[in-house]
N, C-alpha and C positions, 0 to 999 in steps of 0.2 A: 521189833516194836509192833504193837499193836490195839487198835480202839477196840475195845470189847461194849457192847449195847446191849444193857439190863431191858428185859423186857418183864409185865408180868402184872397182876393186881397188888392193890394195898395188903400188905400184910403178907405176900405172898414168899418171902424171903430174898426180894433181891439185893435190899443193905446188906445182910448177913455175907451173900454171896458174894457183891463187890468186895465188903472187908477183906474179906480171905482171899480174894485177887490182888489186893491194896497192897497185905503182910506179906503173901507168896512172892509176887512176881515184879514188887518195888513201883507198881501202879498207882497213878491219879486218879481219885475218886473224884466225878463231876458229878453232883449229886443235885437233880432238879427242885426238891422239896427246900433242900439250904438255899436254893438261888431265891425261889418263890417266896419262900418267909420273908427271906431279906426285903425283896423288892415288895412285898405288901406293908413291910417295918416301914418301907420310905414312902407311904403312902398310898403306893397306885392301889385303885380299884381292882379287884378281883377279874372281871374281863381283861382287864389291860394285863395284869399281873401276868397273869399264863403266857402271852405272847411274849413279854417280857423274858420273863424267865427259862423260855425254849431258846431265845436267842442270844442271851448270857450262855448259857449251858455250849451251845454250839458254838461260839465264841471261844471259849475259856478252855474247852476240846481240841480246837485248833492249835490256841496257844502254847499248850503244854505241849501236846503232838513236837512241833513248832521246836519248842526244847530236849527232843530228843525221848521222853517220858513214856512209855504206855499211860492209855485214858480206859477210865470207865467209868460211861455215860450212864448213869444210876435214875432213871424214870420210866414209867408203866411200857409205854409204846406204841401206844392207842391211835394213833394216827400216820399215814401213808409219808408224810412231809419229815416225819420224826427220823421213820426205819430210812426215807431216801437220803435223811442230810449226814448222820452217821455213816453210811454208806460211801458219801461223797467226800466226807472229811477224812475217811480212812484213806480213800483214793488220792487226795492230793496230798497224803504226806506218805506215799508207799508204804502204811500202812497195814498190817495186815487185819482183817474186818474179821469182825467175831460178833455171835450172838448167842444169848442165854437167855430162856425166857423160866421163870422159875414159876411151877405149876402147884395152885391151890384149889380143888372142885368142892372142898367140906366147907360150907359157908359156918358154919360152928366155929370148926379150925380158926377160921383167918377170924372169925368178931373175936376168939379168945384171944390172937396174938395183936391185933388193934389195939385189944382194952391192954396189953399186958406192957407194949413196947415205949421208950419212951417219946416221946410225943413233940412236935414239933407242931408251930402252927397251921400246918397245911395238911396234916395228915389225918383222916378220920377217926373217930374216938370209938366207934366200932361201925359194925355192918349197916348199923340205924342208924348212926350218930355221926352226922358229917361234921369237917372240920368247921373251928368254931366260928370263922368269915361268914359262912352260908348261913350261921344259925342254927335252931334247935327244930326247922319246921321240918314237917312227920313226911319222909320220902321214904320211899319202897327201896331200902339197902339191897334184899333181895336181889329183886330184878334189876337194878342197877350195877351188881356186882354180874350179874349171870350175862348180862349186856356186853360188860364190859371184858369177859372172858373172852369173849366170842371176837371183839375189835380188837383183840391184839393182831398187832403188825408182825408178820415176819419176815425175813429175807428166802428167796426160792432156795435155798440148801443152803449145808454147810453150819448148821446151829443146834444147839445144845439145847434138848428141853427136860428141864429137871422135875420131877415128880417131890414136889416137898414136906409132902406127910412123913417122905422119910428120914431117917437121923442124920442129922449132919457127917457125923463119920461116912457114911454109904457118899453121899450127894456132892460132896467137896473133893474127892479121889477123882471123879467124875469130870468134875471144872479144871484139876489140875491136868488131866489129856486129854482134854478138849483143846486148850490153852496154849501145849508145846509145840516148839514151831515145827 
């Protein structure tokens, strides 16, 4: 059994990569964006909504863990409290801890697969184009994406970093031996 934790920017392939953990290895996808939308459907504010939804996610992680299931925690990784709580939910269900951070540097690349993918309310409409809660006002995608390269969270070893300009055939061979126990 094992928690595997998606790391990685918008558009960068880590839905892609959880699915084919989900179909391979009979894995729970816990997927931050589905939690987020939901709980913005039920009202809360945007601020509130993130804390919300980091803590359904690690909730919901537990639980399946809990039923016996591998989990995979499907959000960026942006922050220290994320990579630590993953870490500690693998730990309390002897677990084995896994991470994959899936790598995007061609800001082109990812606004094409933004505009291409389908679209969920919380996910960005491209590089410029934040999701549609924040509005349409004019932020520096750019540097925001290049910012946000830079704060991904990782664990000190022991993790998978995939280079995703390239074809899925190459990159999923890759997650399946990362993956075996």
């Amino acid at each position: 059994m094992f928690l595997l934790q998606m790391s990685g920017v918008p558009g960068s392939g880590k839905s892609t990569v959880a699915a084919h953990v989900v179909e391979t290895c009979r894995a729970v996808a816990v997927d931050y964006d589905v939690i987020k939308s939901a709980v913005l459907d039920a009202g809360f504010d945007l601020a509130t909504s993130t804390k919300a939804a980091y803590e359904v996610m690690y909730a919901q992680a537990r639980h399946v863990l809990a039923q016996g299931h591998p989990v995979v925690m499907d959000s960026p990784c942006f922050w220290p409290r994320i990579l630590a709580e993953g870490m500690e939910i693998a730990r309390q269900h002897d677990a084995s801890y896994r991470y994959i951070e899936c790598q995007v540097r061609d800001l082109k690349v990812l606004d094409e697969r933004l505009a291409r993918r389908p679209r969920l309310r919380t996910h960005r409409r491209g590089v410029n184009c934040p999701p549609v809660d924040l509005g349409d006002e004019l932020v520096d995608g750019e540097a925001l994406f290049r910012d946000s390269m830079d704060r991904v969270q990782r664990p000190s070893g022991n993790y998978l970093q995939l280079d995703m300009h390239r074809p899925l055939s190459e990159v999923l061979p890759e997650v399946d031996v990362y993956l075996k126990p």
